[in-house]
BAFI-3210 file (N, C-alpha, C; in Angstrom, 3 decimals, decimal comma, padded with zeros to 6 digits):
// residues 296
n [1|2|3|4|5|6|7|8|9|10|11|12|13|14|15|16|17|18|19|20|21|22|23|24|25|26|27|28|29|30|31|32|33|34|35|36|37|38|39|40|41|42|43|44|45|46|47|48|49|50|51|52|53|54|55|56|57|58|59|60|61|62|63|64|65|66|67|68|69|70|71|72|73|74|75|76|77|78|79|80|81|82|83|84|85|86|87|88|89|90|91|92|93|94|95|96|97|98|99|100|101|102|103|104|105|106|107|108|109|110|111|112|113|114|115|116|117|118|119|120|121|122|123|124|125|126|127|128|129|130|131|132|133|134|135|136|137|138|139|140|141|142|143|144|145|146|147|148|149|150|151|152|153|154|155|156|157|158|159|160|161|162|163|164|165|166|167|168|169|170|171|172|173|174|175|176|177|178|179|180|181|182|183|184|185|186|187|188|189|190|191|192|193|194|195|196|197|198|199|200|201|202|203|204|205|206|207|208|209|210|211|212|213|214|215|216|217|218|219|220|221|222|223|224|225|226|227|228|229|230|231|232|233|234|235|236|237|238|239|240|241|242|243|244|245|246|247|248|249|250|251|252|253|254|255|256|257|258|259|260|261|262|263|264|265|266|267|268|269|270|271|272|273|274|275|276|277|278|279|280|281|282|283|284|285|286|287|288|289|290|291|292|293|294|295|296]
n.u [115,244|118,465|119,652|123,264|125,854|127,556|131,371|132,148|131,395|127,880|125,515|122,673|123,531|125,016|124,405|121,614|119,729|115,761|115,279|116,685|116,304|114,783|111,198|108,301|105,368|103,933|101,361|099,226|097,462|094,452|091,347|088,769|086,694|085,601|087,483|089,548|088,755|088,663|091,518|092,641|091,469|093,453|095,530|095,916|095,487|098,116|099,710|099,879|102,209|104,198|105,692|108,758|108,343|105,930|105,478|104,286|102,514|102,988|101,462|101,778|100,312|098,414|096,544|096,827|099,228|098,681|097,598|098,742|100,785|098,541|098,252|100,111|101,223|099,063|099,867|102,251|101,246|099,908|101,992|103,368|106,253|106,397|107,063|107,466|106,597|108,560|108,699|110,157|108,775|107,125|108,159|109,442|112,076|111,593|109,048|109,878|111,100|109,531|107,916|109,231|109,826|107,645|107,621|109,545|108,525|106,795|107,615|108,864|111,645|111,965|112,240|111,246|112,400|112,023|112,188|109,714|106,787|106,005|102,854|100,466|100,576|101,795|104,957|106,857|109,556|110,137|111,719|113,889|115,865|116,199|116,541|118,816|119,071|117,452|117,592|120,584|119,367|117,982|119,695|121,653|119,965|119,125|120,877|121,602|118,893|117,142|116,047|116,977|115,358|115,790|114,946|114,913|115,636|115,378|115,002|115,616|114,635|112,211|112,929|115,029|118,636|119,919|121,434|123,495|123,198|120,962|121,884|124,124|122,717|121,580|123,478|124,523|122,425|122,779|125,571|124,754|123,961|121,640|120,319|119,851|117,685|114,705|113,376|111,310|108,626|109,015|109,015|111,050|113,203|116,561|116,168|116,711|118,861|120,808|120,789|121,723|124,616|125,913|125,338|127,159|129,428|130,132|130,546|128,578|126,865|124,663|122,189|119,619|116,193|114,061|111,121|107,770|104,794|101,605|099,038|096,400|094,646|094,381|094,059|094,336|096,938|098,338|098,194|099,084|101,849|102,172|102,461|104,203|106,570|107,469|108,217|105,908|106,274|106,430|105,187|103,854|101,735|100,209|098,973|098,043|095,995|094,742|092,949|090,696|088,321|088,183|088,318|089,318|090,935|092,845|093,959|094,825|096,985|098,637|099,241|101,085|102,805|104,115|104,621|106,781|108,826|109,659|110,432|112,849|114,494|114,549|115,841|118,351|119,744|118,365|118,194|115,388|111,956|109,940|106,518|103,954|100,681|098,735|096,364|095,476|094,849|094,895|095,788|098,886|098,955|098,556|100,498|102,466|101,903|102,609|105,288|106,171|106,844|105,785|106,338|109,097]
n.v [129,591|128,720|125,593|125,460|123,650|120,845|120,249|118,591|117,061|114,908|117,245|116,667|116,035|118,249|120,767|122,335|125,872|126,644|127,890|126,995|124,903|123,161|123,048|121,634|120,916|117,989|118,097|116,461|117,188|118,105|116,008|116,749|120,069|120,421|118,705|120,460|123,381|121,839|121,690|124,086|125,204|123,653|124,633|126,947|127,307|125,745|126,993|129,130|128,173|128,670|127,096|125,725|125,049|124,237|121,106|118,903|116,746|114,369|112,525|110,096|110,511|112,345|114,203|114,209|115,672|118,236|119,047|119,391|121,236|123,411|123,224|124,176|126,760|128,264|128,023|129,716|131,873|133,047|133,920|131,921|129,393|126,500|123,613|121,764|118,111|115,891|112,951|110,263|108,455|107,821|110,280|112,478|113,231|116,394|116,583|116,980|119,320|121,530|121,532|122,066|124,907|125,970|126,147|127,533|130,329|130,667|131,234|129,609|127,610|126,015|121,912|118,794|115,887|112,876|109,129|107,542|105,166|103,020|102,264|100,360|098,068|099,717|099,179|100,838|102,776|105,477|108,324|108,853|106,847|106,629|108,703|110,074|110,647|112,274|114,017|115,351|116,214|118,502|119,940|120,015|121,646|123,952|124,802|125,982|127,314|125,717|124,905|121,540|118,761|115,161|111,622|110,094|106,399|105,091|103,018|101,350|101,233|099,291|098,077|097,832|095,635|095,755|096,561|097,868|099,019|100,640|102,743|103,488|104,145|106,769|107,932|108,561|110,220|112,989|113,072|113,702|116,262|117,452|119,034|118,646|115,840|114,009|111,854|108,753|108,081|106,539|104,736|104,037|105,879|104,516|103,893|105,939|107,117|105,459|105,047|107,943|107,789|105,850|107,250|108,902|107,895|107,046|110,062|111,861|114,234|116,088|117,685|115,454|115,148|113,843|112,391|112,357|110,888|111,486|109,453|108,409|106,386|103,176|101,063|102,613|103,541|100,804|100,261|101,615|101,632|099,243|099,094|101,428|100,387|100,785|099,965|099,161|098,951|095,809|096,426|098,945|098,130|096,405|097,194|099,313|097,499|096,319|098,594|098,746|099,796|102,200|105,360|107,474|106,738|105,464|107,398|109,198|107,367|107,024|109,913|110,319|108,636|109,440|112,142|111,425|110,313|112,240|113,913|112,756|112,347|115,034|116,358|114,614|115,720|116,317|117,348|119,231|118,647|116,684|116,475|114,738|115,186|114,308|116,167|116,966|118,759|118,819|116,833|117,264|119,864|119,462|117,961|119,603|121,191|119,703|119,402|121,669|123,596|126,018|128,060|128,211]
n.w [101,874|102,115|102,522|104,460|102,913|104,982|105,868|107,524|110,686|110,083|109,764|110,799|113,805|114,883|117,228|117,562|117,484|118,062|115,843|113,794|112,769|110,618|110,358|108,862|106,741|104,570|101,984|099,843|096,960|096,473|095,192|094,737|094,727|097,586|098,945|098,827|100,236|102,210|102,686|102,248|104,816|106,801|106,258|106,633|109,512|110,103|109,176|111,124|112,594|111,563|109,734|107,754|105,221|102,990|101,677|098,653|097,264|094,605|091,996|089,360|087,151|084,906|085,454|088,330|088,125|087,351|089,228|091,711|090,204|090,973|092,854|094,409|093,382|094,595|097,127|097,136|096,366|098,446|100,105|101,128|101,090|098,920|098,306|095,569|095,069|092,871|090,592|088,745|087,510|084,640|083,703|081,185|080,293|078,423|079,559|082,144|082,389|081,217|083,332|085,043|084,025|084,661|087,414|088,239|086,973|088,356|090,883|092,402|094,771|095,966|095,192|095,815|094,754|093,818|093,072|092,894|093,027|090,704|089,204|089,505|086,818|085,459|083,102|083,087|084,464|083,272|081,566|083,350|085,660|088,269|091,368|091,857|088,968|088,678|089,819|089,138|086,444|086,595|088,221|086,393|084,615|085,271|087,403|090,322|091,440|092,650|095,696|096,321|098,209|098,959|099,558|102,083|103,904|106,777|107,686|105,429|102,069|100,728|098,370|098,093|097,499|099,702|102,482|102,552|099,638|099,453|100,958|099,610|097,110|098,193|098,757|095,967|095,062|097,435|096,189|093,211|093,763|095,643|097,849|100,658|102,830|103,765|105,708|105,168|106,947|110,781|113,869|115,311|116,776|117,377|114,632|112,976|114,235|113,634|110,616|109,812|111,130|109,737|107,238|107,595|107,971|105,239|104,202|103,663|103,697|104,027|106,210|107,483|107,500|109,785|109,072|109,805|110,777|111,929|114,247|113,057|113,090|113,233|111,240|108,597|109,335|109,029|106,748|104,972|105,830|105,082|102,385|101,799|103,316|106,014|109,058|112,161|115,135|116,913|119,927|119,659|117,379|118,702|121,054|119,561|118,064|120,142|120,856|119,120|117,678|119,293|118,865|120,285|122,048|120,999|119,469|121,048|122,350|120,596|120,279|122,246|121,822|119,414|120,138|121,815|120,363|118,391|120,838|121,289|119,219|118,659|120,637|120,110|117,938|115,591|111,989|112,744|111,623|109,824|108,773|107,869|107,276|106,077|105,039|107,534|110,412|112,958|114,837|114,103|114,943|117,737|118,586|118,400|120,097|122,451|122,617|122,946|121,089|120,103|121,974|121,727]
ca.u [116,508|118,885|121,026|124,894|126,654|129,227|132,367|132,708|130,281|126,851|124,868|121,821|124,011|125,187|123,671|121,010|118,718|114,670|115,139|117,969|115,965|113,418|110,136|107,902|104,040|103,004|099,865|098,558|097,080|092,772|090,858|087,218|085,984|085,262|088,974|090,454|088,686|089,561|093,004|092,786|091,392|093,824|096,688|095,502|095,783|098,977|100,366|100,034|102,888|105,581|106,377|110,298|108,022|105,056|105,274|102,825|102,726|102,989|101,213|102,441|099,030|098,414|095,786|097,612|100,279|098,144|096,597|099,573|101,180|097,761|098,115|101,838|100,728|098,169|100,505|103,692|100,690|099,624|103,164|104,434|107,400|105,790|108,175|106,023|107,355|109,060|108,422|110,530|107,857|106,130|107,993|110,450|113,155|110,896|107,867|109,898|111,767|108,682|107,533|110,494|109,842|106,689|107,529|110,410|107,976|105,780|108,390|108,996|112,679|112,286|111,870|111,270|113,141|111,598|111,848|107,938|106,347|105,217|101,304|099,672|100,500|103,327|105,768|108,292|109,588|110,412|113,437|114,303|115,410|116,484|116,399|120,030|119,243|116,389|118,669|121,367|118,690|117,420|121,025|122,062|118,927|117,986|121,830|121,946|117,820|116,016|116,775|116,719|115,511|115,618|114,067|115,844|114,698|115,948|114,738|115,677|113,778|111,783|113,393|117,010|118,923|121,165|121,404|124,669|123,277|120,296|123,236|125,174|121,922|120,957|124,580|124,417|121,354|123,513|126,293|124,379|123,265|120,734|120,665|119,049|116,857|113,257|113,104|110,025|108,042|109,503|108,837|111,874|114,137|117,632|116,889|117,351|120,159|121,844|120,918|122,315|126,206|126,147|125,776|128,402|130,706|129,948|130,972|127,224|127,223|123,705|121,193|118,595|115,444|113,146|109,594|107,013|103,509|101,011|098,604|095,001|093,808|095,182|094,221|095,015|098,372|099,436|097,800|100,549|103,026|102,956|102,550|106,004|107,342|107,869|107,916|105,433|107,060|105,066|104,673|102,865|100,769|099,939|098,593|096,753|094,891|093,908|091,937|090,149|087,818|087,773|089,277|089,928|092,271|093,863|094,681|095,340|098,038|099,268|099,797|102,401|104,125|105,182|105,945|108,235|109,673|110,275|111,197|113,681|114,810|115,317|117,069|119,704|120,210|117,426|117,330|114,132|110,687|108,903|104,971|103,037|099,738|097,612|095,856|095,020|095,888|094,466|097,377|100,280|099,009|098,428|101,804|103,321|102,009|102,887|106,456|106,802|107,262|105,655|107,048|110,801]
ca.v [129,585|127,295|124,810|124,911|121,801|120,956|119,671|117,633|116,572|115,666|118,335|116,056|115,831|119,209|121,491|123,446|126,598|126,322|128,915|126,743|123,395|123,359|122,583|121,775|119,713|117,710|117,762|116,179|117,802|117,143|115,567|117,438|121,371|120,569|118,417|121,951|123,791|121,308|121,706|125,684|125,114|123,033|125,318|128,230|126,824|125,176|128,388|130,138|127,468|128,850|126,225|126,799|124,871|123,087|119,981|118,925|115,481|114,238|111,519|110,033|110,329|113,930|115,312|115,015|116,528|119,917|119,251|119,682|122,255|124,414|123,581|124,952|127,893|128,888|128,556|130,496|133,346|133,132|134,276|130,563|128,664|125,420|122,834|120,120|117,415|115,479|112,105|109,800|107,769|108,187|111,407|112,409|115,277|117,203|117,170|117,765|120,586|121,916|121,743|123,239|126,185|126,479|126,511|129,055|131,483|130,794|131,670|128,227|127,970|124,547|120,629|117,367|115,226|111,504|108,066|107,473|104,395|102,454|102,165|098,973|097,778|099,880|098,303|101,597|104,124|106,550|108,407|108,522|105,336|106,872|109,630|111,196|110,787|113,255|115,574|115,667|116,466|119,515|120,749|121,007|123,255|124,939|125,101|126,317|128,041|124,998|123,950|120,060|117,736|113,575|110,939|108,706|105,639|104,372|101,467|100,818|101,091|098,078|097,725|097,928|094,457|095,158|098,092|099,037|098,854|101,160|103,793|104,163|104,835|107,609|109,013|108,938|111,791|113,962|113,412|114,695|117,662|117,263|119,913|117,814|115,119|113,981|110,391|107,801|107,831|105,573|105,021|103,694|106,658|104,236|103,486|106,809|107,774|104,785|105,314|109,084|107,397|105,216|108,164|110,063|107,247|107,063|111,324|111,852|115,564|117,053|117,638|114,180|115,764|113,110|112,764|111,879|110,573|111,037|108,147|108,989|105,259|101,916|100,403|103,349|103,458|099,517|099,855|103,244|100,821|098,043|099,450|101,436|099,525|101,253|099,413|099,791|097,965|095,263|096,845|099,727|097,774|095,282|098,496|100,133|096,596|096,119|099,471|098,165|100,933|103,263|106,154|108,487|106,101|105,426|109,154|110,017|106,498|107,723|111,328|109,969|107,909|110,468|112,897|110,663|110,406|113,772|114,699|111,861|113,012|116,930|116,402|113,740|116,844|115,687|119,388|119,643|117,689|116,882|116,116|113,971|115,771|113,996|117,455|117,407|120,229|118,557|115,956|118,081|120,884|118,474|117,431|120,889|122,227|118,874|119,281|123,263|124,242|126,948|128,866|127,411]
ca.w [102,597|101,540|104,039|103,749|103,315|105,670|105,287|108,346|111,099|110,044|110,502|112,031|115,200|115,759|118,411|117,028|117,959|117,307|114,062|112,941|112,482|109,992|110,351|107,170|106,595|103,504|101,817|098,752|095,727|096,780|093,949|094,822|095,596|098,767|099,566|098,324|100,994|103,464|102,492|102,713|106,177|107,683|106,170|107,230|110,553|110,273|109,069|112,160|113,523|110,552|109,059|106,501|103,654|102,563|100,120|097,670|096,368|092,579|091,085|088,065|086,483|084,551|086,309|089,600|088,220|087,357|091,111|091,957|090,260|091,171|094,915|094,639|093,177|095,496|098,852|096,926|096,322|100,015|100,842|101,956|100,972|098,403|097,731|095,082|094,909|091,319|090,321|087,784|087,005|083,794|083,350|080,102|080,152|077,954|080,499|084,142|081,716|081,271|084,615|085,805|083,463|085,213|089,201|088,014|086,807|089,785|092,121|093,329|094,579|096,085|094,930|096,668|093,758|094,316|091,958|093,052|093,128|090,028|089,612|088,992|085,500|084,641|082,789|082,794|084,820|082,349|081,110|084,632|086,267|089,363|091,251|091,208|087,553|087,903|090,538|088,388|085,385|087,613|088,468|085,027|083,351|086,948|088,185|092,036|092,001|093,719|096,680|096,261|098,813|098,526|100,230|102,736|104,304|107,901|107,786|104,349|100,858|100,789|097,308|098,482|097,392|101,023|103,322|101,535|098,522|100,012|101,684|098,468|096,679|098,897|098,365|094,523|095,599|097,530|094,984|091,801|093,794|096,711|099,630|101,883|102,850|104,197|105,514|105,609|108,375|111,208|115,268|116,268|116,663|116,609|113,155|112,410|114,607|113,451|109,561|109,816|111,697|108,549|106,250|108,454|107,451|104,010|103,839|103,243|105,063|104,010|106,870|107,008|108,736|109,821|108,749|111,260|110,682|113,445|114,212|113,286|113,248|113,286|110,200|108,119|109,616|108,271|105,408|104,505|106,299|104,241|101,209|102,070|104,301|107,348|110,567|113,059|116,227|117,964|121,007|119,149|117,105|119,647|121,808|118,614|117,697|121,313|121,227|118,426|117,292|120,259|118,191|120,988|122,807|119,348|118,998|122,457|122,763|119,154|120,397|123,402|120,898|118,323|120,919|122,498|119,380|118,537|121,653|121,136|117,789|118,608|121,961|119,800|117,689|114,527|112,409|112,300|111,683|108,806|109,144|107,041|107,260|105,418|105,145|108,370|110,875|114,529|115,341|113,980|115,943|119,598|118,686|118,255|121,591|123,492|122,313|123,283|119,893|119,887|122,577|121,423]
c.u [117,271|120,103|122,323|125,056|127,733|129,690|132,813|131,570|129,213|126,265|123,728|122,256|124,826|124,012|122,925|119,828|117,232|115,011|116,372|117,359|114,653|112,379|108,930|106,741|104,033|101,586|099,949|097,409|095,049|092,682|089,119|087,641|086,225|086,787|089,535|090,659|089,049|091,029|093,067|092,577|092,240|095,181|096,685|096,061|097,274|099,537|101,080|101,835|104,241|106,714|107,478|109,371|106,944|105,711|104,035|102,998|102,417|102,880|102,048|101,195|099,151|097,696|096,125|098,459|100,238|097,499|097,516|100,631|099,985|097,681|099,456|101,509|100,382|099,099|101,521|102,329|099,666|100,754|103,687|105,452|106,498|107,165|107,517|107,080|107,762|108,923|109,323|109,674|106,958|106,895|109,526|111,303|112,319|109,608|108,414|110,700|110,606|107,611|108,527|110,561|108,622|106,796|108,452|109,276|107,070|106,061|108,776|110,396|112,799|111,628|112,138|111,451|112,680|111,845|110,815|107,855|105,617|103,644|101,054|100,170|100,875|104,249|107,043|108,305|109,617|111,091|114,346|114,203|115,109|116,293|116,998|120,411|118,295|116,993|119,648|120,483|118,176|118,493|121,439|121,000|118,913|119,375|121,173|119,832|116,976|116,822|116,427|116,621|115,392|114,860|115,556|115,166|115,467|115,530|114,481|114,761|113,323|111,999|114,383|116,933|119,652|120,835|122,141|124,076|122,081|120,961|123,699|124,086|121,614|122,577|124,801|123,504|122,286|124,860|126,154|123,555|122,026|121,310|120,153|117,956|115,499|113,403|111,351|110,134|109,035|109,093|109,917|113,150|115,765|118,068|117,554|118,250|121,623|122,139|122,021|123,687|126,183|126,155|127,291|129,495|130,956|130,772|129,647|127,015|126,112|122,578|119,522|117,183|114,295|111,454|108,492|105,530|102,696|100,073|096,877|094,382|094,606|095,049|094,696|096,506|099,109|098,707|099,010|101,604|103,138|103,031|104,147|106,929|108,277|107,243|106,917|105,765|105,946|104,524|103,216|101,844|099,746|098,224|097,504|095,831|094,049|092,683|090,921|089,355|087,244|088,891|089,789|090,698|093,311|094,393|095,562|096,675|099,215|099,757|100,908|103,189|104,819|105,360|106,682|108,949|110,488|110,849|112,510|114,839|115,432|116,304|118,531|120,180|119,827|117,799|116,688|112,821|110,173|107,606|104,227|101,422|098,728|096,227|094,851|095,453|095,842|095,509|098,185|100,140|099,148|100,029|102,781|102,936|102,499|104,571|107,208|107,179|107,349|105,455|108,550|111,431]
c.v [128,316|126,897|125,356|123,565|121,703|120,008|118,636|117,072|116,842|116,918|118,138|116,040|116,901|120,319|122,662|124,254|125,877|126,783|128,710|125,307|123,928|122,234|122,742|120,766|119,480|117,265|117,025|116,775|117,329|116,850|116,410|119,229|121,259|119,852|119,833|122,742|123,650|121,587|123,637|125,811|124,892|124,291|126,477|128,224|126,022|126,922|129,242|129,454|128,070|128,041|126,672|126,644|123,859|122,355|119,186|117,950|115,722|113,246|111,325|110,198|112,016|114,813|115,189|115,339|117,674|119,850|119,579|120,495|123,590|124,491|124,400|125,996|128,801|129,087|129,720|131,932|133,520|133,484|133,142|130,002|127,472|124,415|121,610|119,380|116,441|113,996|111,388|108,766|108,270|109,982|111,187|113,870|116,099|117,811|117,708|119,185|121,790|122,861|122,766|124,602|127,182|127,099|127,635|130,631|131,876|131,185|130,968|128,292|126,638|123,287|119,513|116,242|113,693|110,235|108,031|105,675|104,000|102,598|101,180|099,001|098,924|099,609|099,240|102,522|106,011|106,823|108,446|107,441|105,538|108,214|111,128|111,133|111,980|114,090|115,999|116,336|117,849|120,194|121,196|121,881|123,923|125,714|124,942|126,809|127,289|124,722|122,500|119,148|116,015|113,311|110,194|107,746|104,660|103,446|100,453|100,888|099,306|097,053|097,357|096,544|094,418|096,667|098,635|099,848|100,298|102,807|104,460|104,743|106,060|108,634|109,795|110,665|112,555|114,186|114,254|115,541|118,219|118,114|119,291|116,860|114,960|112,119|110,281|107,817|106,235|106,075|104,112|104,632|105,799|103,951|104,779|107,327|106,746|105,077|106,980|108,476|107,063|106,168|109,338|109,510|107,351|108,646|111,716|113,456|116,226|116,712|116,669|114,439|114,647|113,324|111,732|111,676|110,338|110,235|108,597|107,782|103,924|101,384|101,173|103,167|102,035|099,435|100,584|102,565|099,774|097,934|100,273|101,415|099,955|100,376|099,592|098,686|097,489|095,924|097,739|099,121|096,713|095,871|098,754|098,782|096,098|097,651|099,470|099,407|102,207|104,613|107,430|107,671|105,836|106,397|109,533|109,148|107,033|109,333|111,363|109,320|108,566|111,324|112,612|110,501|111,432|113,997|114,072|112,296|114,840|116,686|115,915|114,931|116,547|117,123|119,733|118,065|118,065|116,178|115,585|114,142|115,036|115,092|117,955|118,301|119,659|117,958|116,583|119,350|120,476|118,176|118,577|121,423|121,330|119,031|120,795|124,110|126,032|128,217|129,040|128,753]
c.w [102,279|102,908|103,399|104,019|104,168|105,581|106,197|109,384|110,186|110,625|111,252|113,506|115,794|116,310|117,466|117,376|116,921|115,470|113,196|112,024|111,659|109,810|109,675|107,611|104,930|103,518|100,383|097,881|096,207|095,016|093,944|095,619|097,144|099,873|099,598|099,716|102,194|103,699|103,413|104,231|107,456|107,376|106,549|108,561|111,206|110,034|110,107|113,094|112,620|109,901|108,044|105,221|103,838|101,501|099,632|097,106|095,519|092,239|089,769|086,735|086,390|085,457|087,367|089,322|088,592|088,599|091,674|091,964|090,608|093,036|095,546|094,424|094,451|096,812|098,158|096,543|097,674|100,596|101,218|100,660|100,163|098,418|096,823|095,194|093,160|091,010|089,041|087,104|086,196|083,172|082,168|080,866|079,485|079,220|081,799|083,489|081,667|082,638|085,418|085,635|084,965|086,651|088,881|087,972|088,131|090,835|093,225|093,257|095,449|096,119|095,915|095,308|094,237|092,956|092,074|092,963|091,726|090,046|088,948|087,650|084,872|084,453|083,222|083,714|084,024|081,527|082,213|085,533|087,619|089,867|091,490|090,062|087,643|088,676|089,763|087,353|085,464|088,106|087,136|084,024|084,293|087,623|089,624|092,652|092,645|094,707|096,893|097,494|097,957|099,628|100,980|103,380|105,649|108,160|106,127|103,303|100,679|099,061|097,158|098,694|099,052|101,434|102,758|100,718|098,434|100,388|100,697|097,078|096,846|098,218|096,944|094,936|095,787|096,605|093,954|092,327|094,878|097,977|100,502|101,664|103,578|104,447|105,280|106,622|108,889|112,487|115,915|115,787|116,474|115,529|112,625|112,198|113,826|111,384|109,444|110,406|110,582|107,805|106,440|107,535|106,033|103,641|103,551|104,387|104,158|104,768|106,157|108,162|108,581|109,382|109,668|110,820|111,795|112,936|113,968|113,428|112,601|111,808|108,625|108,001|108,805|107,385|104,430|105,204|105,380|103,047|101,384|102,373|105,389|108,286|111,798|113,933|116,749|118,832|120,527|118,680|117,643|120,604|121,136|118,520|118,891|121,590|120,492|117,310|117,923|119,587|119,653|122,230|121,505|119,256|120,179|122,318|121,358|119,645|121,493|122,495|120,124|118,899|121,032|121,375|118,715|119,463|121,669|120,440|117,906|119,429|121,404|118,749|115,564|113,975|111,623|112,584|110,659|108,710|108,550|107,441|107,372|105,204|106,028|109,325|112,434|115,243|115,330|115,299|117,678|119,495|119,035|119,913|122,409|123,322|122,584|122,433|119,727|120,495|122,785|120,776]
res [x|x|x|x|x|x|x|x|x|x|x|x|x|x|x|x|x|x|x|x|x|x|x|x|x|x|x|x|x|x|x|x|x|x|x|x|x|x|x|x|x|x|x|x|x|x|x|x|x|x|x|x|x|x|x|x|x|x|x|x|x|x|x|x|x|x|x|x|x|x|x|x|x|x|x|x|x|x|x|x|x|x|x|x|x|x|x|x|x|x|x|x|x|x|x|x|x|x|x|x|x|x|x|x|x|x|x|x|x|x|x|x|x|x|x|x|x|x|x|x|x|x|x|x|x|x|x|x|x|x|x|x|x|x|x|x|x|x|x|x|x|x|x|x|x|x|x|x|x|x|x|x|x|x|x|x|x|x|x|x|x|x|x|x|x|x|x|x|x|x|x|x|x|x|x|x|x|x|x|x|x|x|x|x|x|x|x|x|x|x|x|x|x|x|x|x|x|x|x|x|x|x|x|x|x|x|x|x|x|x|x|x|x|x|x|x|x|x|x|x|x|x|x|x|x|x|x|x|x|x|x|x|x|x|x|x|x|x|x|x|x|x|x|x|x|x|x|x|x|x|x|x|x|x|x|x|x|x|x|x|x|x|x|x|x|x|x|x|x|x|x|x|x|x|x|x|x|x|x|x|x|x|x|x|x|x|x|x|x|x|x|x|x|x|x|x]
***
């Protein structure tokens, strides 16, 4: 299903039914048999909640690529929605051309378009610096048949020389062709609301659906924080390091916080939620019934 664009209010801030907002989990490609199964397990189970789309991370390394295009596969012949995701790192026009051939035939009809992250002791990104160089690159062989998300980042790309500089990046995206976005995880809902006014201003009018990471354990959590530099607010982490290694106060204090956030986020008129899995199904699901979802 593809969004429209509109021509005047964002569309984050107008009034929208449940079966208007979409609600999507990522997983990552396993590396073992037995990750696989886990995976199948948890999706199975997520399933039942109807999610619009899974996404499927993409190393820049080969063999997670093919982990990746085989985990896409498998959901788009389970009847679900895949969306992998694209990477400019390490990749040429010849190989995402390639790739592209491939999700076509597969019956893939939508991408998560990303620059990616360097890996240790790479000197280059690619042929792609950016990554409304690789949307644009994906509009002109593919035209209109994916539906293109980006990345956004409300609390800034920890690369970004200035917030502008950060803003007008993001726009380039929806410029060369981007139906919508996916932020970085974040727990302070005004960054968001305030990042989405700033794109308002800018003319930036394609639905920015937050992405939400629940809390499975404290040191996990700032380790995936400071590597991509999402915020976790004192208060919170103040909270999580005082429970130390009692994991079922960790989960439980973690499962009031990203409600409240969501519930935060839908009510201000968010549309949608996107879930950072980690290919687990237990949190997303505690989250989904604490939030009424799934009688919405």
């Amino acid at each position: 299903m593809h969004f429209q664009k509109s021509r005047g209010k964002t569309p984050a801030f107008q009034d929208m039914s449940h079966s208007d907002r979409t609600f999507s989990f990522e997983f990552f490609p396993p590396q073992t048999a037995e990750g696989m199964e886990k995976l199948r397990a948890s999706r199975k189970l997520l399933a039942q909640l109807g999610p619009r789309f899974y996404s499927v991370t993409f190393g820049a390394g080969g063999s997670t690529r093919d982990r990746t295009l085989d985990t896409v596969l498998e959901i788009q012949a389970e009847g679900h929605t895949a969306a992998p995701h694209l990477s400019c790192i390490g990749s040429t026009r010849e190989n995402i051309q390639a790739i592209l051939e491939q999700y076509i035939a597969g019956g893939v009809k939508h991408l998560v378009a990303l620059r990616g992250d360097l890996p240790s002791g790479t000197a280059s990104t690619g042929e792609f610096r950016y990554a409304n160089e690789l949307v644009s690159f994906i509009r002109e062989r593919t035209g209109d048949h994916f539906h293109i998300e980006v990345a956004a980042y409300p609390e800034f790309h920890p690369q970004a020389s200035s917030p502008r500089d950060d803003l007008l990046n993001f726009r380039r995206k929806a410029e060369a062709g981007a139906d919508s976005a996916i932020t970085q995880y974040f727990y302070n809902p005004d960054a968001y609301f305030s990042f989405v006014s700033e794109c308002e201003k800018l003319g930036i009018a394609i639905p920015i659906v937050p992405g939400i990471m629940p809390i499975y354990n404290f040191s996990q959590l700032a380790r995936f924080s400071d590597a991509c530099g999402a915020e976790i607010p004192r208060w919170i982490r103040k909270r999580l390091e005082g429970y130390r290694d009692d994991i079922d106060s960790i989960r439980s204090f973690g499962l009031d916080v990203v409600c409240s956030l969501c519930e935060k986020l839908l009510a201000g008129g968010a549309p949608g939620l996107h879930f950072y899995t980690l290919n687990q199904s237990a949190a997303v699901i505690s989250i989904w019934e604490r939030l009424g979802l799934s009688n919405a």
